[in-house]
DSSP file (Angstrom, degrees, kcal/mol; ACC not computed):
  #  RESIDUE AA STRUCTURE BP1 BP2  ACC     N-H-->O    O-->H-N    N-H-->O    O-->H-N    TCO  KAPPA ALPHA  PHI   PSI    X-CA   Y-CA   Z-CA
    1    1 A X              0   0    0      0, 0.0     0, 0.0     0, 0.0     0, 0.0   0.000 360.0 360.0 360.0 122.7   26.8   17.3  -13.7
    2    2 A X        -     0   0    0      1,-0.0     2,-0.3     2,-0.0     0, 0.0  -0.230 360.0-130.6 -59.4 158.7   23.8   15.9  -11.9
    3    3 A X        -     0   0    0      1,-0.0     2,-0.4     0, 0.0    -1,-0.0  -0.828  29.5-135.5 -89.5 136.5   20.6   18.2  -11.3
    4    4 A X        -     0   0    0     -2,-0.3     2,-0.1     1,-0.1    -1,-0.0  -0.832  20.8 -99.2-105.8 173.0   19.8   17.7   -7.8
    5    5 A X        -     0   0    0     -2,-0.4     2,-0.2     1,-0.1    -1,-0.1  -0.326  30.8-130.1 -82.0 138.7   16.2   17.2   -6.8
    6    6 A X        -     0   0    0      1,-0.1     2,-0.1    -2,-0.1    -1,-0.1  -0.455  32.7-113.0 -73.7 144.4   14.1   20.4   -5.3
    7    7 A X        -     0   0    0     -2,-0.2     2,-0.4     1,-0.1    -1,-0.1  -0.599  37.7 -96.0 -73.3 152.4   12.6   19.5   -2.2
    8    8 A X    >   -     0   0    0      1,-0.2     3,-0.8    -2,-0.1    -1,-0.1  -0.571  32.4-135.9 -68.8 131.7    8.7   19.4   -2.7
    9    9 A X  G >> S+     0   0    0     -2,-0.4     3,-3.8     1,-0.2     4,-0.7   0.906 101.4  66.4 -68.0 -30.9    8.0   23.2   -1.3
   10   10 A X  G 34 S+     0   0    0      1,-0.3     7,-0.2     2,-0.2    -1,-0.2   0.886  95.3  50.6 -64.1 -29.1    4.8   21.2    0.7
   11   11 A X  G <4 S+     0   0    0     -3,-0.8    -1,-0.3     1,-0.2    -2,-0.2   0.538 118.3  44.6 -86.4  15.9    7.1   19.2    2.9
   12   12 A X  T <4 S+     0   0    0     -3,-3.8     2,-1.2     1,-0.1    -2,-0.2   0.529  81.5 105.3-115.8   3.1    8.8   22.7    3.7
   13   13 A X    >X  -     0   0    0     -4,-0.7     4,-1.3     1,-0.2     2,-0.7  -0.655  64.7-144.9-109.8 133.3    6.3   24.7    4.2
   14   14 A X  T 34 S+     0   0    0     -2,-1.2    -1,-0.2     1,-0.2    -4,-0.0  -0.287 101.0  49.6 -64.3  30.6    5.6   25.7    8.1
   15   15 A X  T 3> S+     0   0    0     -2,-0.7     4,-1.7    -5,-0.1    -1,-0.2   0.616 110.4  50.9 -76.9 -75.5    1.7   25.8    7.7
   16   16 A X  H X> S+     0   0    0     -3,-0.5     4,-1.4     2,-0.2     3,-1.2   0.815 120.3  30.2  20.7-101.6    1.8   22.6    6.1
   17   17 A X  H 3X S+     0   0    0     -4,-1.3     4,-3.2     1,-0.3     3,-0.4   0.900 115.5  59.3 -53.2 -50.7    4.1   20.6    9.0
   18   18 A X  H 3> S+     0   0    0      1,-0.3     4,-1.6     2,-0.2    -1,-0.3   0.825 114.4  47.7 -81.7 -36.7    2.5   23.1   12.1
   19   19 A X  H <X S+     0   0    0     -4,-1.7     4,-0.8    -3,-1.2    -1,-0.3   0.798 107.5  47.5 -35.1 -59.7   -1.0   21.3   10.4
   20   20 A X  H  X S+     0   0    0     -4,-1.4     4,-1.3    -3,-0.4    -2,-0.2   0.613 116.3  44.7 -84.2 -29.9   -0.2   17.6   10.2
   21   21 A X  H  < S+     0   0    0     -4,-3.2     4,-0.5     2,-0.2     6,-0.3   0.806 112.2  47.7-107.2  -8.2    1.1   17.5   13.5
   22   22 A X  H  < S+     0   0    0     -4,-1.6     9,-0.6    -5,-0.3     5,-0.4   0.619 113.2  53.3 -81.4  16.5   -1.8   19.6   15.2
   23   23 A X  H >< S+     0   0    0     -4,-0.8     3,-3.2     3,-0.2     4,-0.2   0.955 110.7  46.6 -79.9 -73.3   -4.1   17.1   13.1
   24   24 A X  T 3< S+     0   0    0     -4,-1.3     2,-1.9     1,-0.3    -3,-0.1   0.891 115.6  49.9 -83.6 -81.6   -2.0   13.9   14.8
   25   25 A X  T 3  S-     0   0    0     -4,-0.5    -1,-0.3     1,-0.2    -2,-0.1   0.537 115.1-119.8  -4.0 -28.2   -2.5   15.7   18.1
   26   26 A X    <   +     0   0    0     -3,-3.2     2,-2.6    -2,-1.9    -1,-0.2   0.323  65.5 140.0  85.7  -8.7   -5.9   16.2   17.8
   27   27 A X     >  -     0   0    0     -5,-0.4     4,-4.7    -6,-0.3     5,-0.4  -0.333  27.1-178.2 -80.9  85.2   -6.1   19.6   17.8
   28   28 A X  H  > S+     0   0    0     -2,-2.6     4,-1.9     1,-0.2    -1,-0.2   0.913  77.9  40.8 -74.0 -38.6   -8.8   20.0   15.1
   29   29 A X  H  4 S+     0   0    0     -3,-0.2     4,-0.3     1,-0.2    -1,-0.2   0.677 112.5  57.1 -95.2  21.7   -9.1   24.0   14.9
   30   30 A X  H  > S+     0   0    0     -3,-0.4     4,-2.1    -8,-0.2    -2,-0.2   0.933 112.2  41.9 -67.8 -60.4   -5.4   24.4   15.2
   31   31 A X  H  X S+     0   0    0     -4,-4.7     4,-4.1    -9,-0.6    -8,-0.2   0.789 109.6  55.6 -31.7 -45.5   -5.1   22.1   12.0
   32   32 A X  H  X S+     0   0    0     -4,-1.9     4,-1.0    -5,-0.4    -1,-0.2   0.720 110.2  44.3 -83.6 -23.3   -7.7   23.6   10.3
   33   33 A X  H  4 S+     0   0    0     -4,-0.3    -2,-0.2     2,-0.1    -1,-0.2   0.927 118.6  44.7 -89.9 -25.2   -6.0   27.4   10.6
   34   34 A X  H >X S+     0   0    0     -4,-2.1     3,-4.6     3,-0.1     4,-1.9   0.989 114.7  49.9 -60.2 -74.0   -2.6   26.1    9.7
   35   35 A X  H 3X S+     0   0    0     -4,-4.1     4,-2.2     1,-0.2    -3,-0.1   0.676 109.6  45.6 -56.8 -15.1   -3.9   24.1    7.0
   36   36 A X  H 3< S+     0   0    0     -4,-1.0     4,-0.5     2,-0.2    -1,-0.2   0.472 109.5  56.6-101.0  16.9   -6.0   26.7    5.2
   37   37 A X  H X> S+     0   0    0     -3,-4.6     4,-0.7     2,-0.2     3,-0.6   0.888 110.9  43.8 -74.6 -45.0   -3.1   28.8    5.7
   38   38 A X  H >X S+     0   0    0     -4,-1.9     4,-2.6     1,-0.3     3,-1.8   0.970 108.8  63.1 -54.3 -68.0   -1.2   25.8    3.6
   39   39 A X  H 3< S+     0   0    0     -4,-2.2    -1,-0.3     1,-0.3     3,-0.3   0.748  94.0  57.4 -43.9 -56.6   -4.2   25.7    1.2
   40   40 A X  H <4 S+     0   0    0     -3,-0.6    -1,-0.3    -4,-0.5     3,-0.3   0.766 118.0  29.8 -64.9 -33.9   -3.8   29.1   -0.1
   41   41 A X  H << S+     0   0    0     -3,-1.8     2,-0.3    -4,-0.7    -1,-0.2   0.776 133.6  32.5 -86.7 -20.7   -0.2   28.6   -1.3
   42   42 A X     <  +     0   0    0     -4,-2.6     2,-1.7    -3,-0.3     5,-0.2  -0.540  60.8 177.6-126.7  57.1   -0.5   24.8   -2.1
   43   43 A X        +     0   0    0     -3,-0.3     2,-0.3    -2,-0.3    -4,-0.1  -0.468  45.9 131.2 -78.7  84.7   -4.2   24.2   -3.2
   44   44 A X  S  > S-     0   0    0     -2,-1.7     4,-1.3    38,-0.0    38,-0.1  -0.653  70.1 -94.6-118.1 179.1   -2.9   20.2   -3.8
   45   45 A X  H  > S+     0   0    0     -2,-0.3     4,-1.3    34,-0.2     5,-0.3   0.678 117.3  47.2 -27.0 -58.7   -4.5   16.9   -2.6
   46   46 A X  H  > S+     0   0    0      2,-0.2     4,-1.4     3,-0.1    -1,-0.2   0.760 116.2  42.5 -77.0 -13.8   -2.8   16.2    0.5
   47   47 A X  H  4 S+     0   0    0     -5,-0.2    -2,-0.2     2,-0.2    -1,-0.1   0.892 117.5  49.7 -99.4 -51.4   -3.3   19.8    2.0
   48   48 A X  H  X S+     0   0    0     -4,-1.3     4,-1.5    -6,-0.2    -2,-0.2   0.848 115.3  45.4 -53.0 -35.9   -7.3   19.9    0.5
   49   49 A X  H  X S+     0   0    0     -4,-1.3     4,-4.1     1,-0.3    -2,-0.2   0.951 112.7  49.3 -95.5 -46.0   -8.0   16.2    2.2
   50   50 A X  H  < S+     0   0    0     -4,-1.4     4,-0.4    -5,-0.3    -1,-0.3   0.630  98.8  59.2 -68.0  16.9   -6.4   17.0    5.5
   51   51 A X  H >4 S+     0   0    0      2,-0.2     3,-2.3     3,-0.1     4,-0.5   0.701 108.2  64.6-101.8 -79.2   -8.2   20.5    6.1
   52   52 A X  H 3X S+     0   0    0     -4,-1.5     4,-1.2     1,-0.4     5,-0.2   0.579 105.1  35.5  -1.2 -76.7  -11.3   17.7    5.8
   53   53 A X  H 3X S+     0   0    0     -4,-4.1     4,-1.2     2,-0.2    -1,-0.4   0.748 112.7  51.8 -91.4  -9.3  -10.6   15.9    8.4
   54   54 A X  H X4 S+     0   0    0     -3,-2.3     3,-2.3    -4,-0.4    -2,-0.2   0.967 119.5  48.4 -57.2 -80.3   -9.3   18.7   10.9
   55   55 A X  H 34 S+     0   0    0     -4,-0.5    -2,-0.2     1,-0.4    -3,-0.2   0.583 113.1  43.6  14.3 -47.3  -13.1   20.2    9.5
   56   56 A X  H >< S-     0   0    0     -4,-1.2     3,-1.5    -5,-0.4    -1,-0.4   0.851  92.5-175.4 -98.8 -38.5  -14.8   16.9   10.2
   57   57 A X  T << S-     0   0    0     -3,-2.3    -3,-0.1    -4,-1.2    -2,-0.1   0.864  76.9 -50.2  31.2  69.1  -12.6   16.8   13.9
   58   58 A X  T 3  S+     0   0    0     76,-0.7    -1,-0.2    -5,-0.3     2,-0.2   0.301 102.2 141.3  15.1  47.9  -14.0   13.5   14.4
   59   59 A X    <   -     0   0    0     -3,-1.5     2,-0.3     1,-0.1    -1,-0.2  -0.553  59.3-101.0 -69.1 129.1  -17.9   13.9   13.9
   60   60 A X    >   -     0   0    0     -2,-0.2     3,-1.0     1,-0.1     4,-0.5  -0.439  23.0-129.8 -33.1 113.0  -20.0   11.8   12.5
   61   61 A X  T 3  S+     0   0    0     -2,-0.3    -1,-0.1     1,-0.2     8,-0.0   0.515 107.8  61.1 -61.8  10.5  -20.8   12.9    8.9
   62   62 A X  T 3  S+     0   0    0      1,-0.1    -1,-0.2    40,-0.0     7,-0.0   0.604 103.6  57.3 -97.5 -22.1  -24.8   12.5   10.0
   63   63 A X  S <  S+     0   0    0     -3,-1.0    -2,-0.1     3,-0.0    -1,-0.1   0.550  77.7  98.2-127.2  53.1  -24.1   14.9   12.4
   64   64 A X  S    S-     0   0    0     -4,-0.5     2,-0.2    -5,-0.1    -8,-0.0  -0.297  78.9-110.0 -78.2 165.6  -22.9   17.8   10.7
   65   65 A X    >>  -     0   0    0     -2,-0.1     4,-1.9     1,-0.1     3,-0.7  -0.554  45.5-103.5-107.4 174.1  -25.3   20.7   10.0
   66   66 A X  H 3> S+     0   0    0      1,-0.3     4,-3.6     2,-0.2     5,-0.4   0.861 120.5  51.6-106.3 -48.4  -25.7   20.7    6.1
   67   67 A X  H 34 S+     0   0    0      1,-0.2    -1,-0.3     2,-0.2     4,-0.0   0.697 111.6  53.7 -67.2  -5.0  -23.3   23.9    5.1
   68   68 A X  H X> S+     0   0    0     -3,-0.7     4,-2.4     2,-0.1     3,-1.1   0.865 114.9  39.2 -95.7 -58.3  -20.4   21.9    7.5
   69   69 A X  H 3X S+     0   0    0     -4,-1.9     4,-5.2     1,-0.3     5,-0.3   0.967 113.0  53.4 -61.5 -55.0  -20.8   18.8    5.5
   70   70 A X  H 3X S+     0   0    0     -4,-3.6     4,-0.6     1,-0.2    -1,-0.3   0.754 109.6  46.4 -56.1  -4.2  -21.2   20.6    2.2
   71   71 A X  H <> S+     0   0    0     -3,-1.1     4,-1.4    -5,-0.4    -2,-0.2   0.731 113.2  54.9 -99.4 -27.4  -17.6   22.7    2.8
   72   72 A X  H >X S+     0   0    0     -4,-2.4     4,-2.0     1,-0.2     3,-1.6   0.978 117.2  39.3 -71.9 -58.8  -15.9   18.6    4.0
   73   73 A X  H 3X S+     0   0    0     -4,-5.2     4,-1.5     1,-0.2    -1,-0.2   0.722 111.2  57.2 -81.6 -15.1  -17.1   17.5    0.7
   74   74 A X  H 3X S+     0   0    0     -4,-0.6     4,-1.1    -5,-0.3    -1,-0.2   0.751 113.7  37.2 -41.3 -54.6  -16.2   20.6   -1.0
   75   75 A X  H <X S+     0   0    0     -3,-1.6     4,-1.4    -4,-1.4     5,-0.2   0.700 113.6  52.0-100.2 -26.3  -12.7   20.4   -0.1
   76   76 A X  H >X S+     0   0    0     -4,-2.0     4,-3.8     2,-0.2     3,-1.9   0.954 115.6  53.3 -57.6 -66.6  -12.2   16.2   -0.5
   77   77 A X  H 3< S+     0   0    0     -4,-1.5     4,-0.2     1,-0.3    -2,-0.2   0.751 109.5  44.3   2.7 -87.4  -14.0   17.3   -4.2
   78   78 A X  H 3X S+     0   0    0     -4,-1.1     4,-1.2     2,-0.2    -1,-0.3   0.423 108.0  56.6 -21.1 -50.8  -11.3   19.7   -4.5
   79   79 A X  H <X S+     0   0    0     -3,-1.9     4,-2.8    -4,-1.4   -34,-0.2   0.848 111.5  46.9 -80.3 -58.1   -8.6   17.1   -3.3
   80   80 A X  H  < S+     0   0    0     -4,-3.8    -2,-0.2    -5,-0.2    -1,-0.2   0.568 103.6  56.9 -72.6 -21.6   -9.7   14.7   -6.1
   81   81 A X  H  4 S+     0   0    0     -5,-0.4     3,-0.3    -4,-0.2    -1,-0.2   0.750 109.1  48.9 -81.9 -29.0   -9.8   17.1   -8.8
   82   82 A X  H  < S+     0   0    0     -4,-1.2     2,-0.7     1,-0.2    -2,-0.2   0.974 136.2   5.4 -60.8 -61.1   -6.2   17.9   -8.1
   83   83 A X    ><  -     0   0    0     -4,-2.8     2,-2.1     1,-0.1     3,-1.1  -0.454  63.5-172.5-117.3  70.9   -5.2   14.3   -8.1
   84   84 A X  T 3  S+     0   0    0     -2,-0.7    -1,-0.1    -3,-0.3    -4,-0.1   0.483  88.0  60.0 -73.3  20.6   -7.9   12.3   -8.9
   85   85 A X  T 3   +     0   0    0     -2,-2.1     2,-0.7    35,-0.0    -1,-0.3   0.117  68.3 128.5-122.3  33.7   -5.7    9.2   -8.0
   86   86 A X    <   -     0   0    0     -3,-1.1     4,-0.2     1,-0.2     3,-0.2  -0.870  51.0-156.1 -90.0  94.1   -5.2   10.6   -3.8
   87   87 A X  S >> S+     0   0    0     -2,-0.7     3,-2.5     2,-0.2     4,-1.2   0.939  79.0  51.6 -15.0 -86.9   -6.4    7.2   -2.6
   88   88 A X  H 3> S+     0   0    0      1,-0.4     4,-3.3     2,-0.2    -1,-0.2   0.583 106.5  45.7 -62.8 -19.3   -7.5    8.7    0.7
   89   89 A X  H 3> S+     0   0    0     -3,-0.2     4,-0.9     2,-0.2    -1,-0.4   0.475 113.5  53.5 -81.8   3.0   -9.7   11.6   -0.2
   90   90 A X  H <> S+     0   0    0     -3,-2.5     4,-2.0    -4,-0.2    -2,-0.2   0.837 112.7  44.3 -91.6 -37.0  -11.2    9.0   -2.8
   91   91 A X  H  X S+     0   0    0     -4,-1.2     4,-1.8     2,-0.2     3,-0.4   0.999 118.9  44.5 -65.9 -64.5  -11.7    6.6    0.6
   92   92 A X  H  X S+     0   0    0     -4,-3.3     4,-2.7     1,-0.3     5,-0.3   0.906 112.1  52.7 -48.1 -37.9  -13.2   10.1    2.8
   93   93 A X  H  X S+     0   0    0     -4,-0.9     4,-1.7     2,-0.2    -1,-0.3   0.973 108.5  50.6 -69.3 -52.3  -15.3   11.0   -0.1
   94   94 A X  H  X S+     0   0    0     -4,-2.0     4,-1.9    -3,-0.4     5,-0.3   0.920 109.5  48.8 -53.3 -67.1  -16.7    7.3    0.0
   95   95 A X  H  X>S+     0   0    0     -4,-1.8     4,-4.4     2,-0.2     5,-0.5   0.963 107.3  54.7 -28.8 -54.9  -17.6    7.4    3.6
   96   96 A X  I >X>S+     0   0    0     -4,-2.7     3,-2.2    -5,-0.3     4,-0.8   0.840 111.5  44.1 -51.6 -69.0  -19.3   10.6    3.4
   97   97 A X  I 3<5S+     0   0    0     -4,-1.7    -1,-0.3    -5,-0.3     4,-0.3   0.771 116.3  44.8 -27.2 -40.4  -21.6    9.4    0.7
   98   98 A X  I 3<5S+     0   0    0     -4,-1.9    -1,-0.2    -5,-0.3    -2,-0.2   0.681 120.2  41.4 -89.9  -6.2  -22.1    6.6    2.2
   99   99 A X  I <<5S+     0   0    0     -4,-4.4     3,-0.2    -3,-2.2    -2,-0.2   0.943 129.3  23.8 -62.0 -68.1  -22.6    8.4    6.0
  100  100 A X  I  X<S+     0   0    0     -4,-0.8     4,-1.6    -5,-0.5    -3,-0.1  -0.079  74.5 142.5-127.2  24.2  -24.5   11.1    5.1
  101  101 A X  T  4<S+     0   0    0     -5,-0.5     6,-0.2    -4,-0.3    -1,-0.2   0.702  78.0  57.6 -30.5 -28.8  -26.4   10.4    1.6
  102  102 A X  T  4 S+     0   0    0     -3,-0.2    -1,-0.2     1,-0.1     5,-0.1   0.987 119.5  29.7 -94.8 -63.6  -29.5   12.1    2.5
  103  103 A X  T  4 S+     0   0    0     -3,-0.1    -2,-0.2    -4,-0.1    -1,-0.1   0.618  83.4 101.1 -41.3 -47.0  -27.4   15.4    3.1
  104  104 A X  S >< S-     0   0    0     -4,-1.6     3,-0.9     1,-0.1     4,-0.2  -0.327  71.1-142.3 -70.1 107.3  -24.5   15.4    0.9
  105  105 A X  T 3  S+     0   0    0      1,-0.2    -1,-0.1   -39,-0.1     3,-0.1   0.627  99.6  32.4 -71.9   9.3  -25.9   17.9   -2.0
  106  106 A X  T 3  S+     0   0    0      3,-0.1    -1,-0.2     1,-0.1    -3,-0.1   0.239  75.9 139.6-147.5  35.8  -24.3   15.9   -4.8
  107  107 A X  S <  S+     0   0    0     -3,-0.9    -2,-0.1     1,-0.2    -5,-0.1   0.605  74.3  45.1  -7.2 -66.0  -24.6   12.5   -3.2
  108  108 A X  S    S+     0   0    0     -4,-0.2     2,-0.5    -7,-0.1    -1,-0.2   0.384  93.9  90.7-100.8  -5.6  -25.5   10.9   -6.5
  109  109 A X  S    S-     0   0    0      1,-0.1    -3,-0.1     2,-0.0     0, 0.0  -0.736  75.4 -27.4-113.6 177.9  -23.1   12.4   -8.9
  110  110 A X  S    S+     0   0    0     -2,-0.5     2,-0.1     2,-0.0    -1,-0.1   0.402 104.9  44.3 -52.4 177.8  -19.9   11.2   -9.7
  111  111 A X  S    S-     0   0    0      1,-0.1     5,-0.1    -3,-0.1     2,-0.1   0.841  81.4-154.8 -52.7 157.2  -17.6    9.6   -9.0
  112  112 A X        -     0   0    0     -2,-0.1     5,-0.1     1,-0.1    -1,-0.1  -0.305  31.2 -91.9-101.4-174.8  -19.9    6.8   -7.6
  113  113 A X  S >>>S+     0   0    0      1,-0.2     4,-2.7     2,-0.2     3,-1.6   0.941 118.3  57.3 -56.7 -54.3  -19.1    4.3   -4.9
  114  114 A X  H 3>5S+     0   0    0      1,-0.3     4,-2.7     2,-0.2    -1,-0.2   0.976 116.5  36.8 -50.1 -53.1  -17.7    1.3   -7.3
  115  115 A X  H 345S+     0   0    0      2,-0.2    -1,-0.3     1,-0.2    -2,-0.2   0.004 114.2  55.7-101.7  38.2  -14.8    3.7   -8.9
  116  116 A X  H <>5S+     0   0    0     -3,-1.6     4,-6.5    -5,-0.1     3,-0.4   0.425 113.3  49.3 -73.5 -64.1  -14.1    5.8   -5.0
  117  117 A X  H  X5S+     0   0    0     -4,-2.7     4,-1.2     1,-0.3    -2,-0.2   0.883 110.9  50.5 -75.7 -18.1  -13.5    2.0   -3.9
  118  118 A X  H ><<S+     0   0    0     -4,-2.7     3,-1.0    -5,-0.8    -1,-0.3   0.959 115.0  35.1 -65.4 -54.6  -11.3    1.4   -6.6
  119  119 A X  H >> S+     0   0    0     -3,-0.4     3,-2.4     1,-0.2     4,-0.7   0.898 112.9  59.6 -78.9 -28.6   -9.1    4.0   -6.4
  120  120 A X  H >< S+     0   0    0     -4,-6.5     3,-1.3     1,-0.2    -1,-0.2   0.850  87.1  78.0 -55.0 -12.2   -9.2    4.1   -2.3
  121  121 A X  T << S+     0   0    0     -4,-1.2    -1,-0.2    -3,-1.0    -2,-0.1   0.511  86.7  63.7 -73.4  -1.8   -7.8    0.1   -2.4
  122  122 A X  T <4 S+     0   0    0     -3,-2.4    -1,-0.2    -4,-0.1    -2,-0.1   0.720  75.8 117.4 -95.2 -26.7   -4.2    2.1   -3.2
  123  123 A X    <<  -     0   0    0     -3,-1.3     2,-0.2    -4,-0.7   -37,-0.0  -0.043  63.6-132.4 -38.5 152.5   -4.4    3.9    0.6
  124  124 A X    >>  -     0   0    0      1,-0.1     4,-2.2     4,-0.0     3,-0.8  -0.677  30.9 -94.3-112.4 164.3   -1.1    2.6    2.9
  125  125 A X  H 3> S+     0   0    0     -2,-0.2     4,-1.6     1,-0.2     5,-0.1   0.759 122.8  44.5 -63.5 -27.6   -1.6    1.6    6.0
  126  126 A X  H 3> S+     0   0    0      2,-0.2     4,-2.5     1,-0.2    -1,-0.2   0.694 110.4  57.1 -79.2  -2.5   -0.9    5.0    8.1
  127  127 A X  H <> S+     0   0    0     -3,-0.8     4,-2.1     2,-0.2    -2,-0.2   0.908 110.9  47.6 -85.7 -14.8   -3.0    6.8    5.4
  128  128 A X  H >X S+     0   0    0     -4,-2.2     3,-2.4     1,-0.2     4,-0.8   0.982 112.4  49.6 -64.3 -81.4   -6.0    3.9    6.7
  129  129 A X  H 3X S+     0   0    0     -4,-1.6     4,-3.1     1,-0.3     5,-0.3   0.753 104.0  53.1 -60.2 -51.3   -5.2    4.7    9.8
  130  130 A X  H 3X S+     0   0    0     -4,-2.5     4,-1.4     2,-0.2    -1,-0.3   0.831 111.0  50.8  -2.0 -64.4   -5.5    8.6    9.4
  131  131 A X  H XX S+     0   0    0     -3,-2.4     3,-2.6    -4,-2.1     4,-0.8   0.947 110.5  52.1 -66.0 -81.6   -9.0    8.0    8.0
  132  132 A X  H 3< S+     0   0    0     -4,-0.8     7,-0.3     1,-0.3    -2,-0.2   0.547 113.5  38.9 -27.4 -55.8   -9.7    5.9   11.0
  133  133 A X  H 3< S+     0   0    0     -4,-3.1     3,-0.4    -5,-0.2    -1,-0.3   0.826 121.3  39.6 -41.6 -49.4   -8.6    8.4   13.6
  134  134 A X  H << S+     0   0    0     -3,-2.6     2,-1.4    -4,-1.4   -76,-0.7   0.990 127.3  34.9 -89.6 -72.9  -10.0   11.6   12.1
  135  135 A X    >X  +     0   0    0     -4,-0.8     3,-0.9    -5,-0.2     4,-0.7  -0.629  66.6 177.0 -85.6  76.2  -13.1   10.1   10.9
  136  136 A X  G >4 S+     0   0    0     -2,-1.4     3,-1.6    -3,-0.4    -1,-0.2   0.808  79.3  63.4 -52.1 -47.4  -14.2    7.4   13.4
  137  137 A X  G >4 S+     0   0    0      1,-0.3     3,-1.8     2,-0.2    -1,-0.2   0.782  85.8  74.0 -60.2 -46.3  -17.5    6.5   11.5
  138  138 A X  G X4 S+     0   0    0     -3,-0.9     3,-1.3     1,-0.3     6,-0.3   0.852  82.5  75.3 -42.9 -36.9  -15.1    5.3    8.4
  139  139 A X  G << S+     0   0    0     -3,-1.6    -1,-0.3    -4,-0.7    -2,-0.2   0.546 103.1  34.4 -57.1  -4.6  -14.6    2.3   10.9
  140  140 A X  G <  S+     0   0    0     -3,-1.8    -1,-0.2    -4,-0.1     2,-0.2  -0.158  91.0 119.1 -75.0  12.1  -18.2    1.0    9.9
  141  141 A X  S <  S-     0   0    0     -3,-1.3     4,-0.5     1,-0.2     3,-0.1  -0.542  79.2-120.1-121.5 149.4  -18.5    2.0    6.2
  142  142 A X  S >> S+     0   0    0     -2,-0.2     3,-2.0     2,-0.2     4,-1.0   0.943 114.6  69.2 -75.8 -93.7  -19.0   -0.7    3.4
  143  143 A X  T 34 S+     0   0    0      1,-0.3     4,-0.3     2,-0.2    -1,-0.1   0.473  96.4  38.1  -8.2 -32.2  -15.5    1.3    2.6
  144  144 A X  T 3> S+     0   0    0     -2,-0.3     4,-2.6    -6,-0.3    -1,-0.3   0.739 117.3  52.9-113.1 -14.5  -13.0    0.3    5.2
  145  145 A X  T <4 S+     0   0    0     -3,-2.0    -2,-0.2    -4,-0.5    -1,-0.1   0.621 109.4  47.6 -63.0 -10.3  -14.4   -3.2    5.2
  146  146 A X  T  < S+     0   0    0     -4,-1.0    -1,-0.2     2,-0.1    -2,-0.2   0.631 120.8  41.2 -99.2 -26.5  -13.9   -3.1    1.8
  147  147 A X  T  4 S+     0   0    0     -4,-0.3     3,-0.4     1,-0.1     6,-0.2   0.894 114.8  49.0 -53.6 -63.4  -10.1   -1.6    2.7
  148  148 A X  S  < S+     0   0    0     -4,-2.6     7,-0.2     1,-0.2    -3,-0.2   0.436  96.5  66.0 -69.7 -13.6   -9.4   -3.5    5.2
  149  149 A X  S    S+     0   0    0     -5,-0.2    -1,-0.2    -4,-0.1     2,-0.2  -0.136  73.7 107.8 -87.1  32.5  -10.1   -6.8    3.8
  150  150 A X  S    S-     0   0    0     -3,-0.4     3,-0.1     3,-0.1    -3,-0.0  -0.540  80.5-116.7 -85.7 166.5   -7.4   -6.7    1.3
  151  151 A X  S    S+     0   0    0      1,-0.2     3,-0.2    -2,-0.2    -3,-0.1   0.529 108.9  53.9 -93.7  12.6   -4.7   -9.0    2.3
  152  152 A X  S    S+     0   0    0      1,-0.1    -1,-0.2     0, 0.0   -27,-0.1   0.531 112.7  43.8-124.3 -20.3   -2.1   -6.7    2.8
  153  153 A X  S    S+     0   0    0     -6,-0.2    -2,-0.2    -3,-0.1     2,-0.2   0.176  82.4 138.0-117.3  26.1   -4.1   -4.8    5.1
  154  154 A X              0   0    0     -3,-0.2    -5,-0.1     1,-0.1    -3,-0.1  -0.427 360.0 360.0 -68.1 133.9   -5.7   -8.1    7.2
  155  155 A X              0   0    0     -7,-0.2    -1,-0.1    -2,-0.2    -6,-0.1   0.192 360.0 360.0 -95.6 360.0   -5.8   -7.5   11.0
C-alpha cells in the first residue's frame, strides 16, 4: 500500500498563510506579528526570510537605525543557516551588504558577495519579484542586475 505524502505543516499553518498574504498586501506589522508567530513553531528559511522583509517594510537598508538592520540581518542569517541553499535570503542578504556596508555589524564576514550571488542565481521569478517589492532598493544592487541579467529572467 502506498504511504501517502504529509502535507508540509508550514503550508498549513494559519500564522504562516495569515503572513504571506499580509506581506503581499503590504501590510508590513501585520506580517511581522503573524510571522513571528510562524517562526516560533517553524524556525525554517522561508518563515525566517519573510519576517525580513515584513521588518525591512520597504526601507531602504541605509535607512534603518543600526539595531533594526542588525535584527533584518539576524533573521536572513538565520534563514541561511537553516537552508543555506534559500536562494532569496542569499539574494536579501546580498543587498543588505551591499546597501548598508558601513552598518551591517558583520558586513565582511562570510558568506561574501561572489558565493550570496551564486547561490541567489537559483531565485524564480515570483521569489525576484518578492525581493523587488518588499525591498525596493534591491532594484539598484550589483545583485539584481546580476539576477536579472540571466536569460531566463531578461525583461
Amino acid at each position: 500500500m502506498p504511504s501517502a505524502e504529509l502535507p508540509d505543516p508550514l503550508d498549513t499553518d494559519p500564522d504562516y498563510r495569515r503572513g504571506q498574504a499580509a506581506l503581499a498586501d503590504g501590510d508590513y506589522p501585520g506580517a511581522a506579528r503573524a510571522l513571528a508567530a510562524a517562526a516560533e513553531r517553524h524556525p525554517r528559511a522561508p518563515v525566517q526570510y519573510r519576517l525580513a522583509l515584513a521588518r525591512l517594510a520597504r526601507r531602504s537598508p541605509r535607512t534603518l537605525r543600526t539595531e533594526q538592520l542588525a535584527d533584518i540581518e539576524r533573521l536572513v542569517r538565520h534563514a541561511l543557516c537553516t537552508n543555506p541553499a534559500y536562494a532569496p535570503a542569499a539574494a536579501l542578504l546580498a543587498v543588505l551588504k551591499e546597501e548598508a556596508r558601513e552598518s551591517l555589524e558583520r558586513a565582511d564576514d562570510p558568506p561574501y558577495l561572489p558565493e550570496l550571488h551564486a547561490r541567489a542565481v537559483h531565485c524564480g521569478r515570483e521569489e525576484l519579484t518578492e525581493l523587488r517589492t518588499h525591498c525596493p532598493a534591491a532594484a539598484g544592487s550589483v545583485t539584481w542586475y546580476l539576477l536579472i541579467g540571466r536569460k531566463d529572467h531578461a525583461s
